[in-house]
C-alpha positions in Angstrom: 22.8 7.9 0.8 19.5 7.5 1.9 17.3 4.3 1.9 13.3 4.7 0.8 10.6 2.0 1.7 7.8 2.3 0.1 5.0 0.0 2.1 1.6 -1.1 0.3 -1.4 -1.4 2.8 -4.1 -3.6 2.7 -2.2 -7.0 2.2 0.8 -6.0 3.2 0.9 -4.3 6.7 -3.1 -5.2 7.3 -5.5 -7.3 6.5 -9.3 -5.4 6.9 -11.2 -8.9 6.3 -12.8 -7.4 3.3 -14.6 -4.6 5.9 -14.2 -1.9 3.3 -16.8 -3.8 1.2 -19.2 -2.8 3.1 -18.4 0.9 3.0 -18.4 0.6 -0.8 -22.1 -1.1 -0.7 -23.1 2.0 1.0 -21.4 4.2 -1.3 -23.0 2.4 -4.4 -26.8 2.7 -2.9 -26.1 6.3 -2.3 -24.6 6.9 -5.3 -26.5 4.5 -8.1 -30.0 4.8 -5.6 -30.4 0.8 -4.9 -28.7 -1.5 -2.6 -26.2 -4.5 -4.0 -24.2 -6.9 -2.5 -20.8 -6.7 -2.9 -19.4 -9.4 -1.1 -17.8 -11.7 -4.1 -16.4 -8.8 -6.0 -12.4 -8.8 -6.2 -10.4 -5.9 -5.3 -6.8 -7.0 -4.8 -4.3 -5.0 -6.0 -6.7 -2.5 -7.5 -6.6 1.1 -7.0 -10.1 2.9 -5.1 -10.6 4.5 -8.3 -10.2 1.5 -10.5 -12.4 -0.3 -7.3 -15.2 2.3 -7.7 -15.4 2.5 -11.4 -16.3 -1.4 -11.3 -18.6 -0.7 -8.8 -20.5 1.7 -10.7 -20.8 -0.6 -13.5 -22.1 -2.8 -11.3 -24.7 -1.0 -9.1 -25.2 1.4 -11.5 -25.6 -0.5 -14.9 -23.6 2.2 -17.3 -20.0 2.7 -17.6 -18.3 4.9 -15.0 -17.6 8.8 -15.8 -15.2 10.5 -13.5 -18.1 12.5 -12.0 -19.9 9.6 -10.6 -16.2 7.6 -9.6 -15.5 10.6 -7.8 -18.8 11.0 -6.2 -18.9 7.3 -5.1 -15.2 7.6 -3.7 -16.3 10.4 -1.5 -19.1 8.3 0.2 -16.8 5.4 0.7 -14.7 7.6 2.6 -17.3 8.9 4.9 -18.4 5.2 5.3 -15.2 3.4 5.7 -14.4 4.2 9.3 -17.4 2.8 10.8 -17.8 0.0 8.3 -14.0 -0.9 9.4 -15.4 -2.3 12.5 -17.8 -4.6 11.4 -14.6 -7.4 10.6 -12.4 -8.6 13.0 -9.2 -7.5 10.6 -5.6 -6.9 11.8 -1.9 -5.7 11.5 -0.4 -9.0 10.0 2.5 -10.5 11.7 5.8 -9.1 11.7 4.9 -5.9 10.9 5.0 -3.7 13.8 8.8 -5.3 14.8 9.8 -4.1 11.2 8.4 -0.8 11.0 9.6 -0.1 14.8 12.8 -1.2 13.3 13.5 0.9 10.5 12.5 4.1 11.9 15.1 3.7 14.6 17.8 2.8 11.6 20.2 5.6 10.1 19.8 7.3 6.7 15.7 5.2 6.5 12.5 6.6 5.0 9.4 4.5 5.1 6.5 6.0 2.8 3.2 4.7 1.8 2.6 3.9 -1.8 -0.7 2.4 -1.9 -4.3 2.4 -4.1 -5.8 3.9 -1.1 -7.1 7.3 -1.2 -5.4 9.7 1.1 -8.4 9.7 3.6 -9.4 5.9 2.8 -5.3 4.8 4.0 -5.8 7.4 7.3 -8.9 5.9 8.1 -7.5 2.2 8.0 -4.5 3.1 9.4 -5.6 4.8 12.4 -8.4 1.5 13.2 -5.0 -0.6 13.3 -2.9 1.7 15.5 -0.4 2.0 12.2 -1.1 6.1 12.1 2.1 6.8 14.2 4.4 5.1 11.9 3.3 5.8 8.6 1.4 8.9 7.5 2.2 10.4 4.2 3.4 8.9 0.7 1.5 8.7 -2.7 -2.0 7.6 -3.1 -4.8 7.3 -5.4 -5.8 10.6 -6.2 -9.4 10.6 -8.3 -8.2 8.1 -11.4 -4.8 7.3 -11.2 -3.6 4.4 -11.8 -0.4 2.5 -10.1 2.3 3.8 -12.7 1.1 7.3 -11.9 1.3 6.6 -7.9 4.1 5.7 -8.2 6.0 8.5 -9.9 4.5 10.8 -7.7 5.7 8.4 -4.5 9.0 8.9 -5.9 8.6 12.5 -6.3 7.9 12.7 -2.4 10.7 10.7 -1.7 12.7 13.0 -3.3 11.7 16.5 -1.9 12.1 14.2 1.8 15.5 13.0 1.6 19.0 15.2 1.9 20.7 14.4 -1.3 20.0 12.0 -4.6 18.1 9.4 -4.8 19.7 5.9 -5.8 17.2 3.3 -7.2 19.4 0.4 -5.8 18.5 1.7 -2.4 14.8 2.1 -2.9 12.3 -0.4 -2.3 8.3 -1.1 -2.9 6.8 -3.5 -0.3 4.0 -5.1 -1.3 1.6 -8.3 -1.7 0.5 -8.1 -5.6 2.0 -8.4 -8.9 0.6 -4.5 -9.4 3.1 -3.5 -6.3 6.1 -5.2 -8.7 4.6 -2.7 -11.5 4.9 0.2 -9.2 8.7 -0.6 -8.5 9.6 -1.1 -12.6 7.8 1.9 -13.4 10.2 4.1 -11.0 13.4 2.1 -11.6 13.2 0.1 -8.0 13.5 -3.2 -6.5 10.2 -4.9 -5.5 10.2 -6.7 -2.4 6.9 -8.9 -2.8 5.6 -10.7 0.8 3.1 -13.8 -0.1 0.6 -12.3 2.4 -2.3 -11.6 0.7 -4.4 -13.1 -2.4 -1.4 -14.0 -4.5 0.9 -16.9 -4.1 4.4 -16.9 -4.0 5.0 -18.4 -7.4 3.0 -16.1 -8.5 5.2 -13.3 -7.2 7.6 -14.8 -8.4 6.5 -15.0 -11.5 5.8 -11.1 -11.8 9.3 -10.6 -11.6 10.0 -9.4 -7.9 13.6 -9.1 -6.7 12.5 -11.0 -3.5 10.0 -13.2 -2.5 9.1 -13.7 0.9 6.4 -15.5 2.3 5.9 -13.4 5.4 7.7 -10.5 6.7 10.7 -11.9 8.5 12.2 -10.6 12.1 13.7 -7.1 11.9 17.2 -8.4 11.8 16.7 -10.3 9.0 14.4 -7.8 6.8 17.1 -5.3 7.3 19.7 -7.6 5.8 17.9 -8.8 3.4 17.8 -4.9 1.9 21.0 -4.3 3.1 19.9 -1.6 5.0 22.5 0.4 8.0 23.0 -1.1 11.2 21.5 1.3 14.2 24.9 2.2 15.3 26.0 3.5 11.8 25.9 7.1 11.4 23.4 8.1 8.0 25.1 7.4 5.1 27.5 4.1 6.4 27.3 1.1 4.6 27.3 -2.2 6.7 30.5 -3.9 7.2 29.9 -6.9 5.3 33.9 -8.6 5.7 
């Protein structure tokens, strides 16, 4: 039986230092017609849509329609991978060594399921060097929310693997309380690392099935979700006597 990993981004594998804000002040003044600093606005755990519609509301000074979310999402794309450059972010720790990991592991899919738009994840993706290992998944198509993400995620993961899917072997990876929403709303375990704007109690409190406070060596992550030993042909389960 095969063993899914679903990996959040931004938080989670990488940190941008907030470049994307940029890209989304240069969306707004093309969008809305007038520049606006962006810099204080919180966008943690929210999807690009949800981000967008607030900053319409913002820049714009009406309520968001879906034309103009849409619109703005478009030019935050085409900003994003120059604006990407303009923060010294990074891979955060540990996660290289775990994704390396669990590729080379029997009978292990790792997926994205992330707020990121499917071009806004390539672009952020490919500035880090995390393109190779992680590609496709379920994103924020125009207005989604999490819940809806997530399902299709799951859906992915389905048409992927050779066989059912069991929800005991299925994980979401993530830095938010919204990641532990994704996992309920498919039937998953939530794996919630204390590496981005949320602490661990309050992961805790969210109602994760593991807390940790960073990603741990690969050894250890692998135990943790139980996951096959490289020498174990697909399917094995670890010899825990």
């Amino acid at each position: 039986m095969t063993h899914v990993l679903f990996w959040d981004i931004d938080g989670t594998l990488l940190s941008t230092a907030r470049a994307g804000v940029f890209a989304l002040e240069a969306a707004a003044e093309e969008v809305c017609g007038r520049p606006i600093d962006l810099q204080q606005m919180q966008t943690g755990g929210l999807t690009d849509a949800q981000i967008a519609a607030r900053v319409i509301e913002q820049a714009c000074g009406a309520q968001a329609d879906p034309e103009k979310v849409v619109a703005l999402l478009r030019a935050y794309e085409r900003h994003l991978p120059e604006r990407l450059g303009w923060r010294q972010g990074q891979v955060l720790p540990g996660v290289e060594a775990v994704l390396d990991d669990v590729a080379r592991r029997p009978g292990v899919v790792s997926l994205l399921l992330t707020g990121n738009t499917r071009a806004g994840a390539a672009a952020k993706l490919a500035h880090y060097g995390l393109d190779s290992r992680l590609f496709d998944g379920g994103f924020c198509a125009d207005g989604d929310d999490r819940e809806t993400i997530a399902r299709r995620a799951w859906e992915l993961a389905r048409e992927k693997v050779d066989g059912e899917l069991d929800a005991g072997r299925a994980f979401v990876i993530g830095d938010t309380p919204h990641d532990v929403r994704c996992a309920r709303a498919i039937g998953v375990r939530a794996v919630a690392v204390a590496s981005g704007p949320f602490s661990r109690s309050e992961l805790e409190d969210s109602g994760a099935w593991l807390v940790l406070d960073a990603l741990p060596e690969p050894k250890r992550f692998a135990s943790l979700l139980d996951l096959p030993d490289r020498s174990q042909p697909a399917g094995a389960r670890p010899d825990r006597a």
